[in-house]
C-alpha positions in Angstrom: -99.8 -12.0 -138.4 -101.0 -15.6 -137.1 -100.8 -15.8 -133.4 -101.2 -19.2 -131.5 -102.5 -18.7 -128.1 -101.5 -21.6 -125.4 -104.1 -22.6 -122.4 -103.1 -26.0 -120.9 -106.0 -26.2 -118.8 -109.6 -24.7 -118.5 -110.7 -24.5 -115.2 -110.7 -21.4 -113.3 -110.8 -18.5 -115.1 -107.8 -18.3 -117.4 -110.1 -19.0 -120.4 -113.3 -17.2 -119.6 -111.1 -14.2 -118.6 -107.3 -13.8 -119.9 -107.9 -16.0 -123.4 -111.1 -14.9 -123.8 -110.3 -11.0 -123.8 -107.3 -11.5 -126.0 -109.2 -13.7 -128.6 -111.3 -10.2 -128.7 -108.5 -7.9 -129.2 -107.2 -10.3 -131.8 -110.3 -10.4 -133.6 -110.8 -6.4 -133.2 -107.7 -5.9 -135.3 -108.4 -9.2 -137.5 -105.4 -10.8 -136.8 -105.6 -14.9 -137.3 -105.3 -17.0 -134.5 -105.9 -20.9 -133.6 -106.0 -22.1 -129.7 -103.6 -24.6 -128.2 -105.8 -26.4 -125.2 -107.3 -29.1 -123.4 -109.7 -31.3 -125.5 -111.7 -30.7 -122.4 -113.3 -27.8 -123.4 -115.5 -29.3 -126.3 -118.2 -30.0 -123.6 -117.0 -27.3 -121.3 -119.4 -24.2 -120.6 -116.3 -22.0 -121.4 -116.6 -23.0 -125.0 -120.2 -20.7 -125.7 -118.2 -18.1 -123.7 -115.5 -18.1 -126.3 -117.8 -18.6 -129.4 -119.3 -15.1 -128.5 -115.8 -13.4 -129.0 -115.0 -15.2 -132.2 -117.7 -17.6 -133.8 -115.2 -19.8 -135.5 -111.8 -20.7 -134.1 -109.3 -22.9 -134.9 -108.8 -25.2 -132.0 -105.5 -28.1 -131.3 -105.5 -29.9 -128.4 -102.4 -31.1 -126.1 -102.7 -34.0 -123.6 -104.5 -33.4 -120.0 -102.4 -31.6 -117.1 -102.3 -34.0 -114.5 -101.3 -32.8 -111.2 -100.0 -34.7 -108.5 -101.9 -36.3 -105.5 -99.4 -35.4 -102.9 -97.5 -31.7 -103.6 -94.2 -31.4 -102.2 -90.7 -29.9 -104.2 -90.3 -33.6 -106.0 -93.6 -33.6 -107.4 -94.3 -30.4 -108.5 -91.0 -30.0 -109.8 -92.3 -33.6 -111.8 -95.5 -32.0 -112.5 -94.0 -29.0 -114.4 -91.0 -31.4 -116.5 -94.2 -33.1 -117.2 -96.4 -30.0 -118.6 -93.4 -28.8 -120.5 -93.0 -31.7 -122.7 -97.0 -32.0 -123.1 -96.8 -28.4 -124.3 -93.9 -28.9 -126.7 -95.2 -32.2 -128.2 -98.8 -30.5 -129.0 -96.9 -27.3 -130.4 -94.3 -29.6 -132.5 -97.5 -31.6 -133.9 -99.3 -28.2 -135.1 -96.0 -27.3 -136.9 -97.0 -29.8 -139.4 -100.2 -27.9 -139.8 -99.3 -24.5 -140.1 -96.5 -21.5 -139.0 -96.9 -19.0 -136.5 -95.3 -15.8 -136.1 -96.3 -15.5 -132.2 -96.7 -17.7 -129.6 -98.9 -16.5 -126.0 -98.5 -19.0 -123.5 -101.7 -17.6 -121.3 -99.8 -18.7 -117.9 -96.1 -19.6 -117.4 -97.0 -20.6 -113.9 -97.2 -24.4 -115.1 -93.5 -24.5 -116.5 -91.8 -21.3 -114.3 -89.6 -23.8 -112.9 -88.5 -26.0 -115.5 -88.2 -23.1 -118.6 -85.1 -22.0 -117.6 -83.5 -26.0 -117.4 -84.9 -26.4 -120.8 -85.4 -23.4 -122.6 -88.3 -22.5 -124.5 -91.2 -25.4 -125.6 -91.7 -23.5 -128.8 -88.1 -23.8 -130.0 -86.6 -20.9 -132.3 -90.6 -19.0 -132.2 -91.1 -15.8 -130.4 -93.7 -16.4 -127.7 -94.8 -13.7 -124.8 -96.8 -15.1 -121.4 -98.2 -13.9 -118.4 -97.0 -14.8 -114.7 -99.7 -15.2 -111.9 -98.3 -16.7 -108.7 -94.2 -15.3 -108.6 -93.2 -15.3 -105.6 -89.8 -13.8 -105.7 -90.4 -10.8 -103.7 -92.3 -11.9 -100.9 -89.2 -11.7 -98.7 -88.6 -7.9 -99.1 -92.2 -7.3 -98.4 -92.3 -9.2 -95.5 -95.0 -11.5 -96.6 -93.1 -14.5 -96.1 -89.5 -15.6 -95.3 -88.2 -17.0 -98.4 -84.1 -18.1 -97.3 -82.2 -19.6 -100.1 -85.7 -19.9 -102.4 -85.5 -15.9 -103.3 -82.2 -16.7 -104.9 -83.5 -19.6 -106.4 -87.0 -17.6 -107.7 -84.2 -15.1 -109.2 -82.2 -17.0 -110.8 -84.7 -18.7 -112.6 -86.5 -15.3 -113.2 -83.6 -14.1 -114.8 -82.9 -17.0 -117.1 -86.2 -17.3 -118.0 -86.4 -13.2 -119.0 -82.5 -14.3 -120.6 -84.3 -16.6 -123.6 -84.1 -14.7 -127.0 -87.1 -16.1 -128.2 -88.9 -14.6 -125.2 -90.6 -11.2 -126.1 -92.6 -10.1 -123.2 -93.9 -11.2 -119.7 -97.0 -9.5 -118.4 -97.9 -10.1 -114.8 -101.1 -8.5 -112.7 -98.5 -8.3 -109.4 -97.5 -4.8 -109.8 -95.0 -5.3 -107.0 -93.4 -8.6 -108.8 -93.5 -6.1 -111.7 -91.2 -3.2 -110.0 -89.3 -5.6 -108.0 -88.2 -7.6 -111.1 -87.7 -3.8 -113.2 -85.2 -3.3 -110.3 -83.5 -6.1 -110.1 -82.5 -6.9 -113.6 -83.0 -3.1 -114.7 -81.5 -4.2 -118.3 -84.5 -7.0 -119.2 -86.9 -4.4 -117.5 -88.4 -3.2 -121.1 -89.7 -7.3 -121.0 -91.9 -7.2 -118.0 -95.4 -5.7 -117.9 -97.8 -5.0 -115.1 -101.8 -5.0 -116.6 -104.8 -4.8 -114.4 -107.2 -7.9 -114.4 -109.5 -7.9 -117.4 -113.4 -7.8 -116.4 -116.3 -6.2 -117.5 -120.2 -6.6 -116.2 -123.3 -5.7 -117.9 -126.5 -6.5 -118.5 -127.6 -6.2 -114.2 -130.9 -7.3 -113.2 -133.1 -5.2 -110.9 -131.6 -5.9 -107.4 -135.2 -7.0 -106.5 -136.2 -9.3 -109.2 -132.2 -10.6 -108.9 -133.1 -11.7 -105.3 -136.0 -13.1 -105.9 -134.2 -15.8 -108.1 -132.3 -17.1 -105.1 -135.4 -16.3 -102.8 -133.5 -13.6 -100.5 -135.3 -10.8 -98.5 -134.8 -7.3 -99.7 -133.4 -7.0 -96.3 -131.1 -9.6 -96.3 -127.6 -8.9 -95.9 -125.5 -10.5 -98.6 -121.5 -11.0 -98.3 -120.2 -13.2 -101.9 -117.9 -15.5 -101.7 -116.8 -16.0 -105.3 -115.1 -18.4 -107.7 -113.5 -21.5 -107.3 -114.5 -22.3 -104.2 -111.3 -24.1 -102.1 -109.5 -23.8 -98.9 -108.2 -21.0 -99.1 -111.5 -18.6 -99.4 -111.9 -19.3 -95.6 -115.1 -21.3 -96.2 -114.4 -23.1 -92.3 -113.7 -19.9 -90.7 -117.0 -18.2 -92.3 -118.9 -21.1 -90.7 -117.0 -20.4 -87.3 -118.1 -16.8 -87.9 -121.7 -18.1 -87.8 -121.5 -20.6 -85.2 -120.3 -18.2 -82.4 -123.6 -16.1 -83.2 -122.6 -12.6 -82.9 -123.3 -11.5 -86.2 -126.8 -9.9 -86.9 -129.7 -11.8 -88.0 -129.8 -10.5 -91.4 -126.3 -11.4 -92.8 -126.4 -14.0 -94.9 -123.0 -15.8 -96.7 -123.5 -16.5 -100.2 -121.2 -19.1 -101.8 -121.0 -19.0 -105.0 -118.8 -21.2 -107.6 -117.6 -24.7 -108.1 -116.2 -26.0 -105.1 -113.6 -28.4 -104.9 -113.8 -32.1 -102.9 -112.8 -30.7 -99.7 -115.3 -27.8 -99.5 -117.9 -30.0 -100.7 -117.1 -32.5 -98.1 -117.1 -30.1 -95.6 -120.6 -28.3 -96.4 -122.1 -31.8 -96.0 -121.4 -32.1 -92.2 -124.2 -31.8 -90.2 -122.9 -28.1 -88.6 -123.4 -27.1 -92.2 -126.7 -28.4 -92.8 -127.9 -26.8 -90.4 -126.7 -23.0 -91.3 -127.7 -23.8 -95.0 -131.1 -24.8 -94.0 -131.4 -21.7 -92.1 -130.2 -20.1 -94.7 -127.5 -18.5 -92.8 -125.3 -20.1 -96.0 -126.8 -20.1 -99.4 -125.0 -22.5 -102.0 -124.7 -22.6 -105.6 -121.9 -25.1 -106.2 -121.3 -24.8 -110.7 -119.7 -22.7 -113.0 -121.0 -19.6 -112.9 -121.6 -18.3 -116.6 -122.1 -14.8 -118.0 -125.4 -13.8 -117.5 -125.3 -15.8 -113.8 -122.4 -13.8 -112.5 -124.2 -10.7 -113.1 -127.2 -11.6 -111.4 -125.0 -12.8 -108.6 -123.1 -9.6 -108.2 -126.4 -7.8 -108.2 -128.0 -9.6 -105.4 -124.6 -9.3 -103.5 -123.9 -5.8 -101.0 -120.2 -7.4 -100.0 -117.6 -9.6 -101.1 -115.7 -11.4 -98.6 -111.8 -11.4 -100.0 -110.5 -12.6 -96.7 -108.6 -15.6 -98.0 -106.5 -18.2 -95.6 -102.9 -18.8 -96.5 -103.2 -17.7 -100.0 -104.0 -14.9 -102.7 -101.3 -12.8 -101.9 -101.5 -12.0 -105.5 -103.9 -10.1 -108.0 -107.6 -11.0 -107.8 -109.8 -11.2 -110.5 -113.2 -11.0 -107.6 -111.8 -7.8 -106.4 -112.1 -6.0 -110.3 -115.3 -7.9 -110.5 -116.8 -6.0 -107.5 -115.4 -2.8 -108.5 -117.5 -3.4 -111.6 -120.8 -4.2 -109.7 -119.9 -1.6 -107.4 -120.1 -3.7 -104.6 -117.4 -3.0 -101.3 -115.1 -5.7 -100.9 -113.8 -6.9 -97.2 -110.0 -8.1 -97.5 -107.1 -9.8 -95.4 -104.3 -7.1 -94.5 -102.0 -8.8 -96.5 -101.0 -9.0 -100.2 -102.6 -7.1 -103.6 -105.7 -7.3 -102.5 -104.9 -5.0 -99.6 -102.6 -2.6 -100.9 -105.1 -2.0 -103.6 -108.2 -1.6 -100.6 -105.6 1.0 -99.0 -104.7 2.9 -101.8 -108.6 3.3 -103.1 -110.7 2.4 -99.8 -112.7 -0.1 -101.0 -113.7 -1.7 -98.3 -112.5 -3.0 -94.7 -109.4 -4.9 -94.1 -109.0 -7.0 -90.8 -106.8 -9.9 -89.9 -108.6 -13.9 -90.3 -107.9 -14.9 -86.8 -109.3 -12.1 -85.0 -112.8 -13.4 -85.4 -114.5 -10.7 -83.1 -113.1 -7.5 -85.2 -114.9 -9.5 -87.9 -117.9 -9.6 -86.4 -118.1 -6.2 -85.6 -117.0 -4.8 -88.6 -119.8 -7.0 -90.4 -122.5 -5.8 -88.5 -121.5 -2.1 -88.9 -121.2 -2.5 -92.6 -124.5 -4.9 -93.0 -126.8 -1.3 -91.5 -125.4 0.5 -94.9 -124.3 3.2 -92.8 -121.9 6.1 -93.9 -118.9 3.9 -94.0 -120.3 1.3 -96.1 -122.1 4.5 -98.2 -118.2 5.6 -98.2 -116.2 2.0 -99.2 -119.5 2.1 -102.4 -118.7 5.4 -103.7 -114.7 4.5 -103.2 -115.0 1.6 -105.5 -118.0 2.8 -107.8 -114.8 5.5 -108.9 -112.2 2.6 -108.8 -114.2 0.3 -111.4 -114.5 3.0 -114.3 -111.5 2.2 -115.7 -111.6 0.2 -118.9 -109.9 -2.9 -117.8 -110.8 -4.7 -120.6 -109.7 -2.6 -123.5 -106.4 -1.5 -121.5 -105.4 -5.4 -121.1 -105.6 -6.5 -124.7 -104.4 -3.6 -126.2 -101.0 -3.5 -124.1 -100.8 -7.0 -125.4 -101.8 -5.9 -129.1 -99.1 -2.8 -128.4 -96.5 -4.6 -127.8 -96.9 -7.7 -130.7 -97.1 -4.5 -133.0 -94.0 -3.6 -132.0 -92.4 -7.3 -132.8 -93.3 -6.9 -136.3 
């Protein structure tokens, strides 16, 4: 079987997480693959990641994503006509290189809205994908009010799981997963839920992992973790600080590149001033392998209260599970029905800045709740996540055969 695995872009962690897990199941079984990406990565950090999977790998590049300055319907619906056609030129060029018997299109979320219109950029080849960011049954949930968009969302779900050339569709949304199963119940055996794929090894000493980023054995550390944007609440954490109610010894640590607006905004002089009283500690890069761990280790919460946003699976959330550190979420989306099932952690509304605060302080004297929210998710993170995500994937291209 040759496989060619498709990743238009390389920020975030699509590549160090979803490409570079299935490049290991593929090389478990010794099944031949090439990578379809951004000519980006040849200088990209990502790159040693992926060359400890797979030493040698066949790489073909398709032209840069570009998304637009201003989002609104027209231009995102632009951007994606304009990531379908990059992604069907750089697979039509390969063709002239070699067959495939598979295609995996790492994220559909770039094209989602434009597939359906079009059809499939890979012509008469079987390809599979995964779905991040759907959004089609936020209405029944009451997450958000959707109007004629659900019926939109559907529509184009169901033409999209229509194509003959499309095999599978795995998403880490559980509840797009069961609403989709029972909605079109006769395209159900298509859809896929899988748990996000992390593993951590390798830990420090917690003491000699402080020590690298100069923090007091009785510091209080709450992570925030991974791209760092808007929506991780980076203004309301500094809020949280300025109205000075949480104890002395908590202690934010960001962590991960940050975008031009959080950037900006750590420079103003409010900032300054918590980060040079070390109220805020910043590291502001990409955050390899062997950093991560160390990060994790020095870290005794991780703050997944995120703003308008991540109603969906998060990848921070299995990472704590896997350092065994209690996570504090929003009470809405995955993130909390996950907390509630398996209580691992807190969950508290944004606004209500005081319950925060209190809830903080309790946790940062490693009391029996927070004693309670570590065993919790110490039992949660056993689970293989790893080995479960590439072999459903593995599983199921079996089967095609």
């Amino acid at each position: 079987m040759n496989v060619l695995i498709v990743e238009p872009e390389i920020n975030g962690h699509h590549i160090s997480m979803y490409v570079r897990f299935l490049v290991r199941g593929l090389s478990k079984k010794n099944i031949k693959f090439s990578i379809l990406t951004s000519k980006k990565i040849i200088k990209h950090p990502v790159l040693s990641i992926l060359k400890k999977e797979k030493r040698k790998i066949n790489f073909y590049y398709l032209e840069e994503l570009i998304y637009p300055g201003k989002k609104n319907l027209i231009s995102l619906f632009l951007f994606q006509v304009s990531n379908y056609f990059k992604i069907k030129k750089g697979f039509n060029k390969i063709l002239e290189d070699q067959k495939f018997d598979h295609i995996f299109l790492m994220t559909l979320d770039h094209i989602d809205k434009v597939i359906p219109i079009f059809g499939s950029p890979f012509g008469k080849n079987d390809f599979s994908s995964i779905h991040l960011n759907p959004k089609n049954h936020f209405e029944d949930l009451k997450i958000k009010s959707l109007g004629i968009k659900k019926d939109i969302y559907n529509f184009m779900s169901y033409k999209t799981l229509k194509l003959r050339t499309l095999k599978n569709i795995y998403s880490n949304d559980i509840l797009y997963v069961k609403y989709i199963k029972n909605k079109f119940t006769k395209l159900k055996s298509k859809i896929h839920h899988f748990d996000e794929p992390v593993e951590m090894s390798h830990f420090l000493r917690k003491d000699i992992a402080r020590k690298k980023f100069h923090l007091n054995k009785k510091d209080f550390i709450i992570l925030v973790y991974g791209a760092i944007k808007d929506s991780k609440a980076i203004t309301d954490i500094v809020d949280l600080l300025e109205e000075k109610k949480l104890r002395n010894n908590i202690r934010f640590f960001i962590c991960g590149e940050q975008t031009k607006n959080i950037s900006n905004f750590l420079k103003l002089m409010k900032c300054k001033k918590l980060i040079r009283q070390r109220k805020i500690i910043v590291v502001n890069k990409f955050i390899n392998l062997n950093e991560e761990n160390t990060v994790f280790r020095v870290s005794d919460l991780t703050w997944l209260i995120y703003k308008n946003s991540s109603l969906g699976s998060s990848g921070v959330l299995y990472l704590s599970s896997k350092a065994r550190i209690p996570i504090i979420t929003s009470k809405n989306g995955i993130p909390h029905l996950l907390n509630q099932k398996f209580k691992l952690g807190p969950s508290v509304n944004l606004t209500d800045k005081t319950k925060i605060s209190k809830v903080l302080n309790d946790l940062s004297l490693k009391n029996t709740n927070y004693k309670h929210y570590k065993s919790k998710i110490t039992k949660f993170g056993q689970k293989n996540f790893v080995e479960n995500f590439y072999l459903k994937i593995l599983n199921k291209l079996n089967d095609l055969r």
